[in-house]
matplotlib code that plots the C-alpha trace (Angstrom):
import matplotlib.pyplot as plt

x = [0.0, 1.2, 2.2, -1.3, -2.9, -2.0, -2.6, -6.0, -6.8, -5.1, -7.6, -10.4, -9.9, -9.8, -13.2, -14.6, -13.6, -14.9, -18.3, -18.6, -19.0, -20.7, -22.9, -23.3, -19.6, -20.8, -21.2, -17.9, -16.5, -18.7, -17.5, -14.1, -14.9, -15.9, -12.9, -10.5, -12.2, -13.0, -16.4, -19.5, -21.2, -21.0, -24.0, -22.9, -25.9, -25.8, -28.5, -29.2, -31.3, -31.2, -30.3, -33.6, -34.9, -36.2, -34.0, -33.8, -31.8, -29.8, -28.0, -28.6, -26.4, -26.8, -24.8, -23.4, -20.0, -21.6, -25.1, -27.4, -29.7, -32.6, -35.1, -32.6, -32.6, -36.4, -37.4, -34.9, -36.3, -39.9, -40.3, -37.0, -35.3, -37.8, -37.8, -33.8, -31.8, -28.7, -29.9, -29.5, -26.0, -24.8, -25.2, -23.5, -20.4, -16.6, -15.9, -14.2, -14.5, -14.8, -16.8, -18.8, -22.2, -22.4, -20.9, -23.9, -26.6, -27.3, -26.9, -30.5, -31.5, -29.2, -32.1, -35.6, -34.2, -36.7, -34.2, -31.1, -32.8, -34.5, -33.1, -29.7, -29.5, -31.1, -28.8, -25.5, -24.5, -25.0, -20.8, -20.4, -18.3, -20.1, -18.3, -19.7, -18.4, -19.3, -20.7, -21.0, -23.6, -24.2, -24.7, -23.9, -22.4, -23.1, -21.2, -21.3, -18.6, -21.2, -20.0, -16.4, -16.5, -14.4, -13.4, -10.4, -13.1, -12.2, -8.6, -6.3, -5.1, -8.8, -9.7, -6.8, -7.7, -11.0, -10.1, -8.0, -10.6, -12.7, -11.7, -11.7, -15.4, -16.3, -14.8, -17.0, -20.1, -18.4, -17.7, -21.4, -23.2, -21.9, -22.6, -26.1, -26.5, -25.3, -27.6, -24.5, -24.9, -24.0, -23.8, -20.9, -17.5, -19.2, -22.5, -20.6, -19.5, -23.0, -23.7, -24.4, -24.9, -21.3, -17.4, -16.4, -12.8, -11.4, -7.2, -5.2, -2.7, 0.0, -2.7, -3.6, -6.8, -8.5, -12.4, -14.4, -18.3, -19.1, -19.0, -15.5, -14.6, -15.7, -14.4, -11.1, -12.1, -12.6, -9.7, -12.2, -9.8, -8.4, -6.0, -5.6, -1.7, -0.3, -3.2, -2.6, -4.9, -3.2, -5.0, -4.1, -3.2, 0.6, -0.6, -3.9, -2.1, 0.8, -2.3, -3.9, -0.8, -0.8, -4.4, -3.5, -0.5, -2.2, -5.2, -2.9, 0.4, 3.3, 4.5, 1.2, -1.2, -4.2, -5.4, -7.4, -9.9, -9.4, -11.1, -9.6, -10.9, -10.2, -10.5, -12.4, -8.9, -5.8, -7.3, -10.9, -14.3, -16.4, -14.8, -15.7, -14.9, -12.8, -13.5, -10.3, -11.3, -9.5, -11.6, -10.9, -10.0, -13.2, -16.2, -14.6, -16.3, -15.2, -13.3, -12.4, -9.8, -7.7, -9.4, -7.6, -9.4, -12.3, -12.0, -15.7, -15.7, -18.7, -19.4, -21.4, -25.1, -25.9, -29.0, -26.8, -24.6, -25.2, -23.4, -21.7, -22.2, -26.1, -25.9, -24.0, -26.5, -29.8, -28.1, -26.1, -23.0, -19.3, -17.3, -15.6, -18.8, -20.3, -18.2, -18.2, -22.2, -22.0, -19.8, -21.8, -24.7, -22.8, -22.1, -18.8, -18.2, -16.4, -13.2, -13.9, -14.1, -10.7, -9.1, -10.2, -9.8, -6.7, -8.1, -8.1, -10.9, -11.5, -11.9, -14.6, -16.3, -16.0, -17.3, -20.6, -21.0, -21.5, -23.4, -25.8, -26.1, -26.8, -29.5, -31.1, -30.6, -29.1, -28.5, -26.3, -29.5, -31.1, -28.3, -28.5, -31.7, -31.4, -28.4, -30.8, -33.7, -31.6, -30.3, -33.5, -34.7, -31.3, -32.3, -35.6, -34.8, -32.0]
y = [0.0, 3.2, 6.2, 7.8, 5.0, 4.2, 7.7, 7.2, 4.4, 5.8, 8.3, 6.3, 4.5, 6.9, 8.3, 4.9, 4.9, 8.2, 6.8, 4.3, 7.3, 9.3, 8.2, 11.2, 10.5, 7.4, 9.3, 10.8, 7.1, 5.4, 7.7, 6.9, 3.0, 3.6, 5.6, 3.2, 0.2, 1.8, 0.9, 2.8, 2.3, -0.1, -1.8, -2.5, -4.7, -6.6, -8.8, -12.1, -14.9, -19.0, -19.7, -18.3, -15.4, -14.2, -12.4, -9.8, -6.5, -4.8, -2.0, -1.4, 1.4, 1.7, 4.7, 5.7, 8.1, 9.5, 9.8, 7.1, 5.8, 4.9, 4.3, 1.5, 0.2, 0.4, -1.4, -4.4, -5.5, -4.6, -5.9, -8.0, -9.7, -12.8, -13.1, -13.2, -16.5, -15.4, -15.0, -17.9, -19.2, -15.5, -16.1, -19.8, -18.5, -18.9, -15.9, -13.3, -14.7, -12.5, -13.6, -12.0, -11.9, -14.3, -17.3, -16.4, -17.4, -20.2, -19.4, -20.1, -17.4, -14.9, -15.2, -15.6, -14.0, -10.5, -9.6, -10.0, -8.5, -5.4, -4.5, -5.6, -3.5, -0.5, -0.7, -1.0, -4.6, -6.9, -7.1, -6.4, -8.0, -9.8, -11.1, -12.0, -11.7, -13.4, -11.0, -10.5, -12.4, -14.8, -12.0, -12.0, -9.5, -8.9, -6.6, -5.2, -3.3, -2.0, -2.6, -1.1, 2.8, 1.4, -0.7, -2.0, -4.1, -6.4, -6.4, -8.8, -5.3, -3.8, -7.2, -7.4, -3.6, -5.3, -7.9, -5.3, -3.4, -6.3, -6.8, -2.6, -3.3, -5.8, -3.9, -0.7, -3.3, -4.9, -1.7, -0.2, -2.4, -2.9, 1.0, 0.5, -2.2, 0.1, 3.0, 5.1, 5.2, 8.8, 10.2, 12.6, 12.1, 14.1, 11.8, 8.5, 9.1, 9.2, 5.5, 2.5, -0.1, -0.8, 0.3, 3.6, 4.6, 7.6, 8.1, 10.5, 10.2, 8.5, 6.4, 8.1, 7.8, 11.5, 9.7, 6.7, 6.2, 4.8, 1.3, 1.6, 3.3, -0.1, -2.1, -0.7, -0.2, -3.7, -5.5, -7.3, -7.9, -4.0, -1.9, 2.2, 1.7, 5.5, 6.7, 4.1, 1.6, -1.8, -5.4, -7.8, -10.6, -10.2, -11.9, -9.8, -6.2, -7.2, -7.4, -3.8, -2.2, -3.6, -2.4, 1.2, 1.8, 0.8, 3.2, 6.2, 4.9, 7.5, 7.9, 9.5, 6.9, 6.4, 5.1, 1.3, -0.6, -3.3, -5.8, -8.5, -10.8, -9.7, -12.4, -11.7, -12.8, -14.5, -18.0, -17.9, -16.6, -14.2, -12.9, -9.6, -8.0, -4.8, -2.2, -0.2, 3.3, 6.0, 9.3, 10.6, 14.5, 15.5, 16.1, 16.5, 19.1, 21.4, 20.0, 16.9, 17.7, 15.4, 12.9, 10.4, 6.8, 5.4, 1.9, 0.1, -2.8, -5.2, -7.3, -10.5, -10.1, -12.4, -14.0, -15.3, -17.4, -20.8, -24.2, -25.6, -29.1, -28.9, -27.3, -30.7, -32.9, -31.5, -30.8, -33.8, -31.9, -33.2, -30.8, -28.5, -28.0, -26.9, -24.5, -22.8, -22.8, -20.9, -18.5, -18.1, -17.5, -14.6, -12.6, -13.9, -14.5, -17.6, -15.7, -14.5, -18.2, -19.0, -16.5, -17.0, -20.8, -20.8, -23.0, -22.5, -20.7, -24.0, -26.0, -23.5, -23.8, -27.3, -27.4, -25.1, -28.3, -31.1, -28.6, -28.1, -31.7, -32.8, -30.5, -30.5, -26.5, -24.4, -20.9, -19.4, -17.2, -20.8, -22.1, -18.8, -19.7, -23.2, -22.1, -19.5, -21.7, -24.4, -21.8, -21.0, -24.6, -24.6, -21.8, -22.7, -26.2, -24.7]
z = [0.0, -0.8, 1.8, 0.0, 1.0, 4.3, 5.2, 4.0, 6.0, 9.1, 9.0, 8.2, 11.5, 13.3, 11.7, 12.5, 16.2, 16.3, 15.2, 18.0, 20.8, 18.1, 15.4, 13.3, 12.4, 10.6, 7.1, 7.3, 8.1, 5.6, 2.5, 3.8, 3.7, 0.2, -1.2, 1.1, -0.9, -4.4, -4.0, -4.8, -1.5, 1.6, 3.8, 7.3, 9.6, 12.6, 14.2, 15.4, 13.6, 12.5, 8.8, 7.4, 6.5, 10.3, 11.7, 14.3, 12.9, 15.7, 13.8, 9.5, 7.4, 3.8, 2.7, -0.4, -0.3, 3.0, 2.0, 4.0, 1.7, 4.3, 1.2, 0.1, 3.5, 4.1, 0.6, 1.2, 4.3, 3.7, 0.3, -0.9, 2.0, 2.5, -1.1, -1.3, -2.2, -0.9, 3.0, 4.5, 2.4, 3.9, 7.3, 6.7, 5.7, 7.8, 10.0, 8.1, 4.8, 1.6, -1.3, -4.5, -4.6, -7.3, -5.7, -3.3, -6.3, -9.2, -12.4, -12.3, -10.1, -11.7, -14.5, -12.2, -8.6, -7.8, -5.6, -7.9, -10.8, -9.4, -5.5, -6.2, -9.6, -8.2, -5.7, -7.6, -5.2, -8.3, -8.3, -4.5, -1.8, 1.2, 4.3, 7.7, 10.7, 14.1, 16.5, 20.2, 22.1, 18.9, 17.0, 13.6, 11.2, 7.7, 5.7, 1.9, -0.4, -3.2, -6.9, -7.7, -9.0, -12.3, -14.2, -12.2, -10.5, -7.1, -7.8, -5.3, -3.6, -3.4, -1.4, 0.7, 1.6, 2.8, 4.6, 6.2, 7.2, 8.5, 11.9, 12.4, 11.6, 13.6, 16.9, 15.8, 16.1, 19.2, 21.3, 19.9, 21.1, 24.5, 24.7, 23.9, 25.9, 29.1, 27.6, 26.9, 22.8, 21.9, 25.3, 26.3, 27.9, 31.1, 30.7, 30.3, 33.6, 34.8, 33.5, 35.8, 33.7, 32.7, 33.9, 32.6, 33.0, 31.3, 29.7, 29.0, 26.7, 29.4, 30.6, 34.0, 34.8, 34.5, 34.9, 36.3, 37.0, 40.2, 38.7, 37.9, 41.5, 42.9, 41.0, 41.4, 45.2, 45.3, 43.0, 40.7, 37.9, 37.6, 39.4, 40.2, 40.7, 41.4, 39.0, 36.3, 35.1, 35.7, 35.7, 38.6, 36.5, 35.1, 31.8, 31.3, 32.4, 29.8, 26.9, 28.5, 28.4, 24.9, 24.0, 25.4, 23.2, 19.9, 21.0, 21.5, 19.6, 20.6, 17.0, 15.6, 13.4, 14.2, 17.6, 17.5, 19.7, 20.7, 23.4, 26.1, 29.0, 32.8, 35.2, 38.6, 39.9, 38.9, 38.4, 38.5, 37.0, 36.5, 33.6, 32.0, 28.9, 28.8, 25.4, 25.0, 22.3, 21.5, 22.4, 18.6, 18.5, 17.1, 19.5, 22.9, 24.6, 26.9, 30.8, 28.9, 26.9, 28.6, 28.0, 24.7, 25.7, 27.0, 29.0, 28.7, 31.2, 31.0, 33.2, 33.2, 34.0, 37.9, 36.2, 33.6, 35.6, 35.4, 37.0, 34.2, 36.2, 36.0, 32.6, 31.8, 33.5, 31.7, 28.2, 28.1, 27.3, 28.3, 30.9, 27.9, 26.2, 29.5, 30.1, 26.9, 26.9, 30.0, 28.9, 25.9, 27.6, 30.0, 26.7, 25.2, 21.6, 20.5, 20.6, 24.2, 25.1, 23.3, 24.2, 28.2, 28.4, 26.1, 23.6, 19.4, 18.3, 16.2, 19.1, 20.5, 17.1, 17.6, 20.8, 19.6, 16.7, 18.8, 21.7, 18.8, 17.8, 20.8, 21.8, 17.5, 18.0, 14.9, 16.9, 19.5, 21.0, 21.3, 23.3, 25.6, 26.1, 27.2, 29.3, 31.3, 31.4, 33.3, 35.6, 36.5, 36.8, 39.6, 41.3, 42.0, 43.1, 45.9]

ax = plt.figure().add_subplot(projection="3d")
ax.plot(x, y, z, "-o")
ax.set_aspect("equal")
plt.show()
C-alpha cells in the first residue's frame, strides 16, 4: 500500500472509532470505507437470527459516499429480504470470509431472482463483496462493499484492503453495542461518567486515569480484575495487564497513526471466573467538549449479567453436554463471543467452534441465541430447586 494510502486508511480509523461514541460521524467514516475500498457504496448490519430469513436486525447502514440511503434500506427488508436467495448461504459462511455476490446465487437465479434483478441493480450490489463476521452475544455481522467505482473491478489489492478493514469493523459493532446495551450510545464524555450499567474509566494520553463512573470506583475499590496503581490503570493478573498495556499503546500509539480498539478478557482474579470484557477506544479528536480535553481513551468494562450465571455441572447434567462443552455454553450465555471463550480458556478458536458443533447436535438446536436460552432456562430450573 502506498504512503497515500496508508494515510487514507489511518484516518479512516480513526473516523470509524470516532463513530462508535458518536454516530453522526458514521457518514464521514462510511464515504471513507468507500474511497479506502474503491467501491460505490458499503452496507454495514448486525442482528441475530437461524439460517432463514427471520432475523432480528440490531443496527442497518446503507450509505453511499456518506449519504445514508434509508429508502434502500427500508425497501430491502420490507419488500426483498424474505424473497432473497442469498440470505441464509450468507449467514453460513466462515468468519471473516470474503466472497462476490455471485458465488452467493445459481446461475439459475441470476435469471428468475426478484431480488437480484430489481433491489440488487437499483442498488449497484450486483458485483459487491459480502463477508460475515461473528458477533458479540451470537450475533452475527453482515457486511457489503457496493459494486467497484471502475473498471479496475475487485482487484487482489482492493480485497486485501477489505479484509484489512474487516476486523476494524467488527470492533466498531463490538464496542457499539456494549454502549447500547449500558444505555451510553452517543452520550458525552461528562455523561458516560453518569452511566451504571457498565465500567467507565477515562485516559489521558499516558494512561492516567482522569475519569471513572461509580461502577468503575468499585471495581477498582474492590480488585475485581483492575487496578488504580499510582493513578494508572493496571490489571491484577501479570498476563492480562501485559495485553492492557498492549491495548492502550495501539489506542494512542506514541509515534502519531491512528489510535485502534481493541477488546480482552479480565478475570475476577488470577485463576478464577467471573470474567468480563474490557473495550479499550480511542476518544478521537473530534467532539470533545469542553473540561475533557484530557481525555484520549475510554475503557468500557462489562461485566457479566448475575442471572446469567449458570453451574456448568447442571448445565452438563440436563443438556447432556461433556465438561468442555459446558463451560463454553455458559460462557456463551454470560455474553462472550467464540473468541472471548478461546481467548479465556486458552483453547483455538476452532476447538470453540467445535465445541458449539457437537453442543448443537446434541441439543437438535441451529443458533447461539437458542443455546442462551437453554443455558438460562436451566439456571433457573437450579435456582428454584436450591
Amino acid at each position: 500500500m502506498s504512503r497515500q494510502g496508508k494515510d487514507l486508511f489511518e484516518r479512516l480509523l480513526s473516523s470509524l472509532y470516532q463513530a462508535v461514541l458518536d454516530d453522526s460521524h458514521w457518514p464521514v467514516a462510511s464515504a471513507l470505507i468507500d474511497e479506502v475500498c474503491g467501491s460505490k457504496g458499503n452496507i454495514l448490519v448486525s442482528g441475530d437470527g437461524g439460517l432463514g430469513n427471520d432475523v432480528d436486525i440490531y443496527f442497518a447502514r446503507c450509505c453511499y459516499r456518506g449519504e445514508r440511503r434509508e429508502d434502500f434500506e427500508s425497501e430491502y427488508f420490507r419488500v426483498y429480504h424474505h424473497l432473497d436467495e442469498r440470505g441464509p448461504r450468507l449467514r453460513r459462511l466462515p468468519d471473516s470470509r470474503i466472497v462476490n455476490i455471485g458465488e452467493l446465487y445459481t446461475d439459475q437465479e441470476k435469471r428468475t431472482s426478484v431480488a437480484y434483478n430489481e433491489m440488487l441493480a437499483l442498488s449497484d450490489t450486483r458485483n459487491c463483496l459480502h463477508a460475515r463476521l461473528d458477533g458479540p452475544d451470537g450475533s452475527r455481522i453482515i457486511w457489503t462493499a457496493a459494486d467497484p467505482v471502475d473498471d479496475t473491478g475487485w482487484s487482489p489489492s482492493r480485497v486485501e484492503t477489505v479484509a484489512r478493514l474487516l476486523p476494524h469493523i467488527r470492533q466498531f459493532v463490538r464496542v457499539r453495542l456494549a454502549l447500547e446495551n449500558s444505555r451510553a450510545l452517543g452520550a458525552t464524555l461528562t455523561e458516560l461518567l453518569e452511566t451504571t450499567r457498565c465500567a467507565i474509566i477515562q485516559l489521558d494520553r499516558r494512561g492516567r486515569i482522569v475519569g471513572v463512573n461509580d461502577r468503575a470506583r468499585q471495581m477498582l475499590r474492590t480488585g475485581k480484575g483492575l487496578a488504580d496503581t499510582r493513578g494508572f490503570l493496571h490489571a491484577r493478573n501479570p498476563g492480562e495487564d501485559a495485553k492492557l498495556q498492549s491495548l492502550f499503546a495501539r489506542a494512542l500509539p506514541r509515534f502519531g497513526g491512528p489510535g485502534v480498539s481493541g477488546s480482552m478478557i479480565v478475570t475476577g482474579s488470577v485463576d478464577s471466573p467471573p470474567h468480563s470484557v474490557l473495550h479499550m477506544n480511542p476518544a478521537g479528536t473530534g467532539g470533545v467538549e469542553r473540561g475533557a480535553s484530557r481525555v484520549a481513551a475510554i475503557v468500557l468494562v462489562v461485566e457479566p449479567e448475575k442471572q446469567a450465571s449458570a453451574d456448568p455441572e447442571l448445565v452438563g447434567d440436563a443438556l447432556g453436554l461433556t465438561r468442555a462443552e459446558s463451560r463454553v455454553a455458559v460462557m456463551l450465555a454470560e455474553g462472550y463471543t467464540p473468541r472471548d471463550i478461546a481467548e479465556a480458556t486458552g483453547r483455538s478458536i476452532g476447538t470453540v467452534r467445535w465445541h458449539l458443533k457437537q453442543i448443537f447436535v446434541k441439543n437438535r438446536i441451529s443458533r447461539q441465541a437458542e443455546l442462551v436460552q437453554l443455558v438460562r432456562s436451566v439456571s433457573v430450573i437450579g435456582s428454584d430447586r436450591r
